[in-house]
Structures are given as C-alpha cells and as structure tokens.
C-alpha angles and dihedrals in degrees: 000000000000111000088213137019121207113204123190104218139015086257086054086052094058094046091042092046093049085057108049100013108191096035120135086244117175125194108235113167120211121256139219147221125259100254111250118295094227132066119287111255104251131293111255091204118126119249142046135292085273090070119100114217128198115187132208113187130189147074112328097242133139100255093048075089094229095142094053083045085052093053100042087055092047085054087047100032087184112217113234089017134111131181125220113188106193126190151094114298116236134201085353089291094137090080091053081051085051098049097051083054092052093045091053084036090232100149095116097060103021125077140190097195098175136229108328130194129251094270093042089052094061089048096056081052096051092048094048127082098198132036114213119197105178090170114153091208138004135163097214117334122230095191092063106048086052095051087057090046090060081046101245117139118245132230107197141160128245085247074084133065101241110101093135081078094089091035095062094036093248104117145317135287113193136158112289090250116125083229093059093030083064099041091055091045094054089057086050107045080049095061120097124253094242092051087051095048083051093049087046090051087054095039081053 
C-alpha cells in the first residue's frame, strides 16, 4: 500500500517492478561513509610490504560465491598474490570454506580471516590491491561501493549491479562461474600496481 517504492539499483527495479507492476518506483542507490580521516590501525596479514593482497569481504554464505572464487584461484594460482576473504561465518559454512582450501592446498596464500570491525575493515582496504566480489546475487553490494570509495578497483560477477565497472576502466564485472571468475582474475593479478592504483582513482 506504499504510495512510493525506492530501489537501489536498475536489477532491484525490475524485481521490484515484477512484483508490484505498476508501482512509482525510483532508483536511489545506497551511499556510503568517507572512509576515516586518520590512518587505518595496522593490517594483521601475514607477510611484508612485497605481498600482493586481493580482499573479498562479506558474510560467509554460499551465494557470496567464495567457493567459485577458491577454485578460480586454485586454476590462477597468481604469483606474488595472496587472497584474504574477511567476514562473519554463517550456518558453519566457514569449514566447508576450509576444506576447499585444504583440498587445492591453498593455505599458504588463502585466508579466512573472520569477521573484522569497522576500523580493521578499512585496513584490510588500504593493504589490498584488489577488491573481489564473487557474489552470485546481490541487490546492491556495500562492500563494493566502499572498496571504490578507498579507491581500490572491483572485480565482481553479473549476479551485481555494477556493470558500469568495465565501462569506466575501474574493474571487472564476469559471469559468477569459478572458470570466468578466473579468467577475470588472471587479467587482474597481471596488471601493474600503478595501473591499479589509476583504475582505483577512477572506481573512487
């Protein structure tokens, strides 16, 4: 009975619109904070300054797409690179996480780093070159409006609203499927720091 509907992206619209079809809907994407003034507390992953470090940051769920993301990086295996996947385990599916890791014998270069607090968050961000976002649906994606705003450049799945990614130069944006997941993630683990930095400036 609502007199007016706010979506937060163009693929909430349509879902919205099936549903309700008639309905004054606007499309209002979500915002996020600046991210903190001062310097980020320190990064607690392993490893010097010469590590590369791609982050992947939500619930640990089955359609956040982590084990896809697992197995691509088992297929790439980037040299230099190490991945970091941060958030809140749900229904016990971290161990099935754990033993993926275990079965590609990954455990040197793939963490499950937990659930982490706001400050610790944008430390991860600031420490990581790349932001991943394998998710097989979202409606929107926090996480990845607030990986652009620290400026670093996405790679994300078409189960997200972010197709504009390729389009600006600021990431990459492929089917939720581990074999284009990897592919996308070869390209990106090839790509310079500095023209990551530059595709981060843009993202932000």
């Amino acid at each position: 009975q609502a007199d007016f509907l706010v979506a937060s992206s163009e693929f909430e619209h349509q879902s919205v619109a099936r549903l309700l079809p008639g309905s004054p809907i606007a499309i209002i994407p979500n915002g996020c904070n600046e991210p903190p003034q001062a310097a980020p507390e320190s990064c607690k992953l392993p490893g010097g300054a010469e590590v590369r470090w791609a982050l992947s940051l939500g619930r640990l769920h089955p359609v956040k797409g982590y084990a896809e993301l697992i197995s691509a990086w088992a297929e790439v295996h980037p040299e230099g690179w190490r991945l970091a996947i941060a958030g809140p385990d749900e229904e016990g599916y971290r161990a099935e996480l754990g033993e993926l890791i275990r079965k590609w014998n990954l455990g040197d270069c793939v963490f499950l780093v937990g659930e982490v607090e706001d400050a610790e968050k944008w430390a991860l961000l600031e420490r990581c070159e790349l932001f991943i976002a394998p998710s097989k649906t979202e409606n929107f994606g926090m996480a990845i409006a607030e990986a652009l705003q620290a400026g670093r450049p996405v790679l994300t799945t078409k189960g997200t609203p972010w197709q504009e990614l390729p389009e600006l130069g600021c990431g990459w944006w492929v089917e939720p499927a581990a074999s284009s997941i990897g592919k996308a993630l070869g390209e990106a683990t090839e790509v310079s720091k500095q023209s990551l930095r530059s595709m981060g400036a843009i993202g932000r």
